[in-house]
C-alpha positions in Angstrom: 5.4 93.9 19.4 4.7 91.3 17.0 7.1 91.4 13.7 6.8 90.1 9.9 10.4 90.0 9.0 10.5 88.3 5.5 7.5 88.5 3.5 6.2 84.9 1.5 7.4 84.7 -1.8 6.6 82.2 -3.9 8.7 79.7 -5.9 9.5 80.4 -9.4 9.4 76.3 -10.5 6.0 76.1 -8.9 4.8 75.5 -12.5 7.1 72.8 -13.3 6.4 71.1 -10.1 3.1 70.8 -11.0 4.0 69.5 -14.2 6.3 66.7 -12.7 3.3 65.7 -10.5 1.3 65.4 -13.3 3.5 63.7 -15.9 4.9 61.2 -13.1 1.1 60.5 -11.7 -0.8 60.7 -14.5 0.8 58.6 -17.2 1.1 55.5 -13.9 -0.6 52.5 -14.6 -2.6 53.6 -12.2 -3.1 57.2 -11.8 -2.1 59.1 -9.0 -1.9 63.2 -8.1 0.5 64.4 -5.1 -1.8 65.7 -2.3 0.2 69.0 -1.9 -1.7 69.9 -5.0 -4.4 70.2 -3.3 -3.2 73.6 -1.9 -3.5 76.4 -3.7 -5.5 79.3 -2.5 -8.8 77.9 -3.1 -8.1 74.7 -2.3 -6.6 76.0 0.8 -10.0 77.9 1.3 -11.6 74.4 0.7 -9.8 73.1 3.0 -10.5 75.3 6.3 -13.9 74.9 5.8 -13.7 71.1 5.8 -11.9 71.6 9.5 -14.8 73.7 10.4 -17.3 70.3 9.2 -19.2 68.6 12.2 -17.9 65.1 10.3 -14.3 66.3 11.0 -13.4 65.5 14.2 -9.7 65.9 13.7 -8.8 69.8 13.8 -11.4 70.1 17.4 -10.1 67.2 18.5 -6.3 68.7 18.3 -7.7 72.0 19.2 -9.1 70.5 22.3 -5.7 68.7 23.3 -4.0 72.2 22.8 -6.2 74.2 24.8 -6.1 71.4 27.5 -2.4 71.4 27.6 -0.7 74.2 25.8 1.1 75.6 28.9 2.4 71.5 29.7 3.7 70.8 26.2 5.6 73.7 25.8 7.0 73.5 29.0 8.4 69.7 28.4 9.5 71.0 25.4 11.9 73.2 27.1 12.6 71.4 29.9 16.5 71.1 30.2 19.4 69.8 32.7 20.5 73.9 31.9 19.8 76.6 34.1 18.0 78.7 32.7 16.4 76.3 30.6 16.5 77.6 27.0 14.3 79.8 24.7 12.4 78.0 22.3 12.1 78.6 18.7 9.4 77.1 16.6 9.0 75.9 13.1 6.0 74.3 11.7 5.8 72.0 8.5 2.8 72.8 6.4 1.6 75.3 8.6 -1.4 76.1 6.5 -3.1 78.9 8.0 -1.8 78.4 11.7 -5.3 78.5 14.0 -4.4 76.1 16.3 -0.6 76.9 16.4 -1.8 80.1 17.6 -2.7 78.5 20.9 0.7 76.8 21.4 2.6 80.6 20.6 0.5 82.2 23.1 1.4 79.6 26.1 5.5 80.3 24.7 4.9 83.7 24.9 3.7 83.9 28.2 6.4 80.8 29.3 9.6 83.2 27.6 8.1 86.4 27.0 7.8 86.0 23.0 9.2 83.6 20.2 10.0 83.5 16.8 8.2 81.5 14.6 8.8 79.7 11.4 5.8 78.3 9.2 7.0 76.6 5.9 3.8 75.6 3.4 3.6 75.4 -0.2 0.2 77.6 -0.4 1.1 81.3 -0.3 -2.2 83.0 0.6 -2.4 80.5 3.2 0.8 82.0 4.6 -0.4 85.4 4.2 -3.6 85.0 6.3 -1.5 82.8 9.0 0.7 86.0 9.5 -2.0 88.3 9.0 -3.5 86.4 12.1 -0.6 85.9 14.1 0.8 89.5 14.2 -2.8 90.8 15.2 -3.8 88.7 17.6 -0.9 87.2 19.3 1.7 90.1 20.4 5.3 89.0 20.9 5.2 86.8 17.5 8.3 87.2 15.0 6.8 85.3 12.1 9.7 84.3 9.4 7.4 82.8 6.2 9.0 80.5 3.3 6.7 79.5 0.7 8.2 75.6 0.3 7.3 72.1 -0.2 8.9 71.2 2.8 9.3 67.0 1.5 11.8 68.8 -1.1 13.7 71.7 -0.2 15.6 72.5 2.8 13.7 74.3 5.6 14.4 77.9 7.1 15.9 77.0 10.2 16.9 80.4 11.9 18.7 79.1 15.2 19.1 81.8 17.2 22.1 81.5 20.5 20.7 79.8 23.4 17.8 78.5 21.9 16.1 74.9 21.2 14.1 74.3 18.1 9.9 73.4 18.8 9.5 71.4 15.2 5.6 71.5 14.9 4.2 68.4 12.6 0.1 69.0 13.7 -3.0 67.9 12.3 -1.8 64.3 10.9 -0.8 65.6 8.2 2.2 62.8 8.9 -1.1 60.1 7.7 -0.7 61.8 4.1 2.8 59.5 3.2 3.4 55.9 2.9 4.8 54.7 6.0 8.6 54.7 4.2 8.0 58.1 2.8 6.7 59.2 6.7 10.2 58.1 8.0 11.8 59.5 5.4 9.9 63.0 6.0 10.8 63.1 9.8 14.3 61.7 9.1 15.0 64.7 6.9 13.7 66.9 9.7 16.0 65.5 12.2 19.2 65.9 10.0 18.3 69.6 10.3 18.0 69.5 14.0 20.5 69.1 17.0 19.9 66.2 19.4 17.7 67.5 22.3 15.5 69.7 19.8 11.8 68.3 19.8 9.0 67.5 17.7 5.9 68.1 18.3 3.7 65.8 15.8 -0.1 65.5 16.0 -1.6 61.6 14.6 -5.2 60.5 14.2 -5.6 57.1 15.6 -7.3 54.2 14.0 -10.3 52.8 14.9 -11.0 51.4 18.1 -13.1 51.2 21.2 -14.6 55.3 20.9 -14.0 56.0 16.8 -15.7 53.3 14.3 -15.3 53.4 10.3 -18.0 55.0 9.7 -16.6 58.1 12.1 -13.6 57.8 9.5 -15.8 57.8 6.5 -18.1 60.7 7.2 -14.9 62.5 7.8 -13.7 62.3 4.5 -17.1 62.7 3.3 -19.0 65.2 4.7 -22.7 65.6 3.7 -22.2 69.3 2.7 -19.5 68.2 0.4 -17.3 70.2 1.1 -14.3 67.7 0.7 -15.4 66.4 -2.4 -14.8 70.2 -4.1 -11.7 70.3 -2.8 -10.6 66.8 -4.0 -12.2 68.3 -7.5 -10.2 71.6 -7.0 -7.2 69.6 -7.9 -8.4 69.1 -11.9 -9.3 72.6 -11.7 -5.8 73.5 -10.9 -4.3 71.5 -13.8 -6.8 73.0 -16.5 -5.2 76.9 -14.8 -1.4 75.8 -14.2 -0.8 73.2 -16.9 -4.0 74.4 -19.8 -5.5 70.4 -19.5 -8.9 70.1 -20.2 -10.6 68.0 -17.5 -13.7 68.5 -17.0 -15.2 68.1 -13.8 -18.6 67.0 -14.0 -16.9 63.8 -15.2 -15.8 62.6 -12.2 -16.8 62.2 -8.7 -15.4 62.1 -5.0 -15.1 58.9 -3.5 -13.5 58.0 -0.2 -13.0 54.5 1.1 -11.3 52.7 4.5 -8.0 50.4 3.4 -8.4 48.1 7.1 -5.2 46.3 5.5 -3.3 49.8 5.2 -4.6 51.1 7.8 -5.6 54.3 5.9 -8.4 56.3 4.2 -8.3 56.7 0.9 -9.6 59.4 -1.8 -10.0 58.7 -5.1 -11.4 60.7 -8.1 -13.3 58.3 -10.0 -14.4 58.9 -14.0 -17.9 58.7 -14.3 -17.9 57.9 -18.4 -15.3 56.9 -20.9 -13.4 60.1 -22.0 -10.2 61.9 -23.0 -7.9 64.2 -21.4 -4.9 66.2 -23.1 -2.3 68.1 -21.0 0.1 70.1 -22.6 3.5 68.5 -22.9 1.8 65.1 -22.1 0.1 63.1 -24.5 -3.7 62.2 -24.3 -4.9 60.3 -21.1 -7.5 57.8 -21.7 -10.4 57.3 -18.8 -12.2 54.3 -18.5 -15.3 54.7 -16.7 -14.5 53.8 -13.0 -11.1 54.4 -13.6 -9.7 56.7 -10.7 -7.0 59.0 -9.8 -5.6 58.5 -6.5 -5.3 61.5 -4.8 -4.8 61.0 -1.0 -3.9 58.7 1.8 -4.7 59.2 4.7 -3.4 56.6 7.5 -4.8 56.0 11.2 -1.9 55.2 13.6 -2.6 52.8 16.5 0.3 53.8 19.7 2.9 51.7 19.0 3.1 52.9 15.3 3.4 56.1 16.4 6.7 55.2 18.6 7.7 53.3 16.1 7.8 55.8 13.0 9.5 57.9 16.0 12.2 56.1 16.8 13.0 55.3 12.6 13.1 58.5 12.3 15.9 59.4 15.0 13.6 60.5 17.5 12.2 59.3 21.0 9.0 59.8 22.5 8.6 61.9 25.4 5.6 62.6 26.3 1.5 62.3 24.7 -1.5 63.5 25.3 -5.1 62.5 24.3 -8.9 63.3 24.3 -10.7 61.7 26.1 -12.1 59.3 23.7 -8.6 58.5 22.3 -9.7 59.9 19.1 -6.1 61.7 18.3 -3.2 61.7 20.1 -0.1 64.7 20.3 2.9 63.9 20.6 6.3 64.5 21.7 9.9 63.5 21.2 13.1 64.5 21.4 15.7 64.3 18.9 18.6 61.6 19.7 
């Protein structure tokens, strides 16, 4: 049967975190926000709906891949000169609410019989329902939780004997860091791993011959607007966390292609001259047009995904694709 052996909990400093972001953003010359503060349980909320949005092409697309080749990637992932090859454990960084890592922990159950399985996010409730999921749905699941900000603190690696670590990166979530700050992220992960442990990491690809900008843009900005609440949420979890005093109606979303950084961009952008005070921060002035920088997102072209690989102390092993080249899954080994 499937177990839940250690129940989420969520960090004490979360508060102070949030301050830090805040301070360290807000009072830039020009004013950024962390994206992980996007995800508390509504923004979270926010956020699965966006991957449900026709514009959004990325979480199908993954899906897609997945369903295509779930049985294939997890059985290069164990593939070994050993006999018997070994078990393999998985971990997932930002796991969010797991619902296409469900279809990669059927296809190991069936390959080994069943797995444990290790998602590390900093939204609780988003945890919660991933469990919730797993355990129903997906029998011969151990599911070991750790609220975390993964960039930060150490992650729960439970090796077990005779087992290889599955290191799940999905849903280009790898776009969200400056190229440095990407290697540095999968860097950290390898020190934690043992060479011949993989990663699996999932990249959206620029545009090219099947995806144009305006695919990109509609992504990010979806007619419903649905993603510009949930770049809004993040004001509305200053004014609960910290007691500022934004006021939402006076900004907007915006989202906008960087061809030179080879990323998208979201911004919240003041639509009048106002005032903001945060506790413990003194008074932040808005110009109108002034924005807060709130996400990158950047579109990876093959060779700078082999190249953020092998920075990072891995090699590629394998990749798979659409069949419009829209994303692209990948895997590598640690060296």
């Amino acid at each position: 049967m499937s177990t839940l052996t250690t129940a989420p909990t969520l960090s004490p400093t979360v508060n102070s975190a949030v301050f830090y972001e805040a301070h360290t953003g807000l009072t830039a010359p020009r004013k950024t926000l962390s994206p992980w503060l996007f995800y508390d349980e509504a923004g979270s909320q926010l956020f699965e709906r966006i991957t449900q949005l026709p514009e959004y092409y990325l979480t199908r697309t993954e899906r897609a891949i997945f369903a295509a080749h779930a049985d294939e990637i997890i059985q290069r992932a164990a593939d070994s000169v050993t006999h018997p090859a070994p078990a393999l454990t998985l971990i997932e960084l930002g796991a969010g609410t797991a619902t296409k890592t469900g279809i990669l922990l059927t296809a190991t159950v069936r390959r080994q019989g069943g797995v444990v399985y290790q998602p590390v996010d900093v939204s609780e409730s988003a945890l919660a329902e991933a469990s919730e999921n797993i355990l129903s749905n997906i029998p011969g699941v151990t599911v070991r939780c750790q609220v975390a900000d993964y960039t930060r603190e150490p992650l729960p690696l439970d090796r077990l004997p005779n087992t290889r670590t599955l290191a799940l990166y999905i849903g280009s979530s790898i776009g969200n860091f400056a190229p440095a700050d990407a290697i540095e992220v999968l860097a950290n992960l390898r020190a934690q791993l043992q060479p011949g442990d993989r990663l699996l990491l999932g990249t959206d690809l620029a545009p090219g011959t099947h995806k144009t900008t305006e695919d990109l843009l509609s992504a990010y900005n979806d007619a419903a607007g649905t993603t510009a609440a949930f770049n809004l949420n993040v004001l509305t979890r200053l004014n609960r966390d910290l007691g500022a005093n934004f006021k939402i109606a006076n900004f907007r979303h915006q989202a906008c292609w960087n061809p030179h950084e080879s990323r998208i961009e979201m911004h919240l952008e003041a639509t009048q001259s106002h005032t903001v005070t945060i506790p413990g921060i003194s008074s932040l002035h808005f110009s109108q047009g002034e924005t807060i920088h709130t996400e990158n997102s950047y579109k990876f072209t093959p060779q700078a995904i082999a190249a953020l690989l092998d920075s990072s102390g891995f090699t590629s092993t394998q990749t798979w694709n659409d069949p419009q080249a829209l994303f692209a899954v990948t895997l590598a080994t640690a060296v």
